[in-house]
C-alpha positions, -999 to +999 in steps of 0.1 A: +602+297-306+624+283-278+636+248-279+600+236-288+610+239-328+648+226-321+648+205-352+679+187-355+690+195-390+718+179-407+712+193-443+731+170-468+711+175-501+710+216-501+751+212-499+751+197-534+758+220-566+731+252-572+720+234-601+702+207-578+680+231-568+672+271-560+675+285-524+645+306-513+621+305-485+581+290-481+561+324-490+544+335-456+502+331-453+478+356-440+463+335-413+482+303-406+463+281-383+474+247-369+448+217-380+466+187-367+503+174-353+511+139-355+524+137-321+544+101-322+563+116-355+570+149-340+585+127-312+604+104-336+618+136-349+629+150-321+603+176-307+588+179-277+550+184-289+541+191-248+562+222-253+551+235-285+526+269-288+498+258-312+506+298-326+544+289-332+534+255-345+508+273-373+536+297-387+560+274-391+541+244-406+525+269-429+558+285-439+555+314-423+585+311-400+613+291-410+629+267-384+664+275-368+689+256-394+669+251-414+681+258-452+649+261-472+653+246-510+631+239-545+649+207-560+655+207-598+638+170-612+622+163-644+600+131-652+578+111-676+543+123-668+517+093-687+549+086-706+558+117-723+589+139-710+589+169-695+627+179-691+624+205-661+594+199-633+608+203-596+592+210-567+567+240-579+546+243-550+570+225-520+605+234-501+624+211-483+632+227-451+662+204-441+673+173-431+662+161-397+684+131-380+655+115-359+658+098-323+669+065-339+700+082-362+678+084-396+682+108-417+644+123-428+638+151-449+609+177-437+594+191-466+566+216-469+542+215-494+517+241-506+546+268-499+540+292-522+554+298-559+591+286-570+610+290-603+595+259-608+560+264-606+552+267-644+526+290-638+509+275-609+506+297-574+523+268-556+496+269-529+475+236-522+436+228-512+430+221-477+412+187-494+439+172-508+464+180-478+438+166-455+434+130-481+475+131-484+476+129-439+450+104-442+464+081-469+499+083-457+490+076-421+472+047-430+498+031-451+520+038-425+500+021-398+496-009-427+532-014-427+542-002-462+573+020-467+554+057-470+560+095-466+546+108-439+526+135-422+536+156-396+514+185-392+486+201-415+478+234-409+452+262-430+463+294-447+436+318-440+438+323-476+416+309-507+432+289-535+413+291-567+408+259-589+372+255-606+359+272-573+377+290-543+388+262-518+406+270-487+443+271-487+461+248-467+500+233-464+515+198-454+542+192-436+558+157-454+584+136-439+604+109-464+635+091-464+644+114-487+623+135-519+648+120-549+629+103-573+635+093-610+632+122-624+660+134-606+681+113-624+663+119-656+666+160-650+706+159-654+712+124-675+690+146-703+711+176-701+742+155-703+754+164-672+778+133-659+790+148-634+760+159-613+744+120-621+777+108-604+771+138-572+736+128-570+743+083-574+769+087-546+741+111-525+718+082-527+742+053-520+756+070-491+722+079-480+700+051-489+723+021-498+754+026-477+766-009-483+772-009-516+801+017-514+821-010-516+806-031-543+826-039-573+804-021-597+786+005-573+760+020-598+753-011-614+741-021-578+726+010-569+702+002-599+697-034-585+687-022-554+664+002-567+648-025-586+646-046-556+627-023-535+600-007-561+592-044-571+587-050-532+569-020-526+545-024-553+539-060-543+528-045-511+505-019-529+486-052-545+482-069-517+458-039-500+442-031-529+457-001-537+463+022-563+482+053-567+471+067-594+501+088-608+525+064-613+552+087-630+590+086-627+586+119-609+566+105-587+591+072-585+612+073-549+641+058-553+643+054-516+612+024-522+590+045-500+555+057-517+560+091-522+526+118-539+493+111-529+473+128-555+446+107-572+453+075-550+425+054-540+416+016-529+393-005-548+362-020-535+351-044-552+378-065-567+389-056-605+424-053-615+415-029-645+400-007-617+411+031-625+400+058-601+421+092-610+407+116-635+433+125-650+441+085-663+420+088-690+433+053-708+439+035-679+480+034-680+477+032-640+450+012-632+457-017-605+476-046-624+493-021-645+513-008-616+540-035-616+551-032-655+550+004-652+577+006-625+595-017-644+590+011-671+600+033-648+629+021-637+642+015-671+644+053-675+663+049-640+688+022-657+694+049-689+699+079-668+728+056-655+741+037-680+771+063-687+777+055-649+778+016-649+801+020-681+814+043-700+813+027-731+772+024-739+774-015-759+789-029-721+768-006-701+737-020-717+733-056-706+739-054-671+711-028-669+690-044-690+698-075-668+689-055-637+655-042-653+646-078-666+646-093-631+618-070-617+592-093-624+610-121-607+615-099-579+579-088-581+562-118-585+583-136-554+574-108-532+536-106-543+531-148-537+547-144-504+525-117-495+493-135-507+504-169-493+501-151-459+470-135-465+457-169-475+472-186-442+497-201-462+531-208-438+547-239-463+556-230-496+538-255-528+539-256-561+498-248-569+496-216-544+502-193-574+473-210-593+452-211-555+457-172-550+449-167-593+418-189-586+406-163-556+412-135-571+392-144-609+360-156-586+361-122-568+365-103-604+334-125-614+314-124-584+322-083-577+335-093-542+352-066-523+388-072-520+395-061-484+367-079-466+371-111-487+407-119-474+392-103-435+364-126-432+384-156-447+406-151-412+375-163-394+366-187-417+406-203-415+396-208-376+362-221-383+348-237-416+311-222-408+326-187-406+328-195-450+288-184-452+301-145-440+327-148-472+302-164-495+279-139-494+299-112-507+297-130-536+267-124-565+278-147-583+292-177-555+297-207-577+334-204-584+338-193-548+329-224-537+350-243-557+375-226-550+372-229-509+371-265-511+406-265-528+416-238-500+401-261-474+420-292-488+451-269-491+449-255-453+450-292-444+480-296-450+500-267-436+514-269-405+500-242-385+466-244-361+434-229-368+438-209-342+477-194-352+463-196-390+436-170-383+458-148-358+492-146-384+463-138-412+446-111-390+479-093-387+480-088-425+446-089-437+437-051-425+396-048-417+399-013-416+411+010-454+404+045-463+373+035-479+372+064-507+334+072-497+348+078-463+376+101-471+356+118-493+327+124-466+354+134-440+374+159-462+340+177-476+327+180-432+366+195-433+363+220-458+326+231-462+318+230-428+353+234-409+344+206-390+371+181-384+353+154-365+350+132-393+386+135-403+400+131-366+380+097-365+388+081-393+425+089-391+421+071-357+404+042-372+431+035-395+458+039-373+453+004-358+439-017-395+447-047-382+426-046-351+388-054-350+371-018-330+339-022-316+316+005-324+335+012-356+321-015-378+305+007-402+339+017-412+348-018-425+320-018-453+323-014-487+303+018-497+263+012-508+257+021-545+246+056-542+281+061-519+307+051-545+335+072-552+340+066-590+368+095-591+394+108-576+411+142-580+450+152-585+452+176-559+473+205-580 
């Protein structure tokens, strides 16, 4: 393979004990075939994409050659899936290949998934649908090009072999890049078992990985969980403030890095409702949007008992500084979230009403079915000039608290310091125009997979690569779907 594949692995996590995961190899495909290598990643990682053969590129990114130093693993983790616990999951149809110190010194895992069958697989064939691979590239991209902590994509590629769920689909395997793969349920999978000692291995693995400076704090796990809490709470608030919802909010799928890690069932909401549920699998709504912040709360308390034998041995101390850290998360939430929305309202000063300004917004776009994204887009223009307001207004069916409501916003603006002009630019660059509409990622992945034609995909994954930035000729792709194109479901991709 030359030096085109001349990863630079630095393999920390498959150095722990055996019981944090099982050695073996990604299981080799018939056909392998390269669909797409995000070129600036590869780059960041330390390839030279110029110099790599699109035939080397297939096998290894399907898992049919493994990488020089490379040291291919399963990792052990166990999570509550919907709230009920499931003591042993792990990585059932993925293997971290190693480690990867990128061009500016950090430290990324490269992870296949779709790699064939582990001793975690519970039955499954540990393969994945080209579909879901191809909506996991998309969706991560885009959050990525949005500016919210995210796995990545680095390379899709197709099996040349059939995966069977309710019909044959073609096979396919992504190649995911993260801060690291340990979520939750990491914890969870050795706190059950009892096992101290590989909670402490795994706490000082993600301090010196993820939190370095708290190796010197006075009570390191203690802050460890604070930090935790800090991030999810700002990550979340970021999710809001896009519209977005994941879908499969369990602790397995709860990164303790802060980045948004399993792209199952995910979607973003049209029209604004924050009971909106999209996965199919969600059957009483647990995830829907406004439930995501008190369930990683929840989450996070399963985070704060797998450690509690850490903070202090003696449970009665342990359990009021963790329950201290766990109670904050709305505080931290909540200032993250009003920050957020002050900005997409044009906000720079601070007052005391903004919270019942942003509140007032979002209830006359529940009423009046307004779509979220293009709502806070068009009020940009309308922050620059007050006749722009009719293109806002009439995504409204029902406008009459809209109005209201931008005559307080009006009143509001006037006394902020910024100009109409810097109002509307600073509110451009976090007021996206462009999303993965779900009628358009669904219209993309079925040209993908019935027709093998990736057009569709390759353009939209260009359109959301700049959100921020108006495109001519790509309008189209900032409208909300028309009736008959709404996606009322989305699909876990196992």
């Amino acid at each position: 393979m030359g030096n085109a594949f001349a990863f630079r692995f630095d393999n920390s996590y498959a150095h722990l004990p055996d019981r944090f995961h099982v050695r073996l190899p990604p299981t080799p495909v018939r056909a392998p075939r390269l669909i797409r290598l995000n070129v600036p990643l590869a780059e960041e990682l330390g390839l030279d994409p110029a110099s790599i053969d699109a035939e080397a590129a297939a096998a290894v990114f399907s898992g049919s050659r493994v990488p020089e130093g490379a040291d291919p693993i399963a990792m052990a983790y166990a999570g509550h899936q919907f709230g009920h616990f499931v003591p042993q999951l792990g990585d059932g149809r993925a293997i971290l290949l190693g480690e990867v110190v990128d061009r500016e010194g950090r430290r990324r895992d490269v992870q296949l998934k779709g790699a064939g069958r582990t001793p975690f697989s519970r039955g499954g064939d540990g393969r994945a649908a080209l579909g879901p691979v191809l909506r996991e590239y998309l969706v991560s991209e885009a959050m990525h090009a949005l500016g919210i902590p995210t796995t990545r994509t680095l390379a899709a590629a197709t099996t040349g072999e059939q995966v069977y769920r309710e019909d044959a689909l073609p096979g396919a395997v992504l190649t995911r890049v993260a801060a690291s793969h340990i979520r939750v349920g990491t914890f969870e999978y050795f706190a059950v078992r009892g096992d101290v000692d590989a909670v402490r291995q795994l706490a000082d693995h993600v301090i010196e990985r993820h939190y370095p400076d708290l190796r010197q704090a006075e009570r390191p796990y203690l802050a460890l969980l604070e930090a935790v809490v800090e991030r999810q709470a700002a990550l979340v608030a970021r999710w809001l403030q896009v519209g977005f919802i994941h879908g499969v909010m369990n602790t397995d799928n709860t990164s303790v890095s802060g980045e948004t890690i399993d792209y199952g069932p995910c979607a973003f909401m049209d029209a604004y409702d924050p009971a909106t549920v999209f996965s199919s699998i969600d059957r009483g709504g647990r995830y829907a949007f406004a439930n995501q912040p008190p369930v990683a709360q929840w989450n996070l308390a399963r985070l704060a008992e797998a450690l509690l034998s850490l903070i202090d041995p003696e449970p009665e101390r342990a359990l009021e500084p963790a329950r201290a850290a766990i109670d904050a998360f709305p505080g931290h939430f909540e200032r993250h979230w009003l920050a957020g929305m002050r900005r997409k309202l044009g906000l720079a000063m601070d007052e005391a009403g903004d919270r019942a300004l942003v509140d007032g917004l979002l209830d006359a776009m529940h009423a009046g079915t307004a779509d979220f994204t293009l709502t806070f887009r068009r009020l940009c223009d309308a922050a620059a000039a007050p006749e722009a307001l009719a293109g806002v207004r009439s995504l409204f069916s029902a406008p009459g608290a809209f109005d209201a409501w931008a005559a307080a916003w009006r009143d509001r603006l006037e006394r902020d310091p910024q100009s109409p002009g810097e109002r509307a630019d600073a509110m451009r660059r976090v007021n996206p125009a462009f999303i993965p509409r779900n009628h358009r990622v669904e219209r993309a992945l079925a040209a993908a997979v019935e027709r093998d034609d990736f057009a569709p995909f390759e353009e939209l994954l260009q359109v959301l690569s700049t959100p921020y930035e108006d495109q001519p000729g790509r309008a189209e792709y900032a409208e909300p779907p028309q009736p008959g194109e709404r996606v009322l479901q989305t699909f876990c991709g196992t």
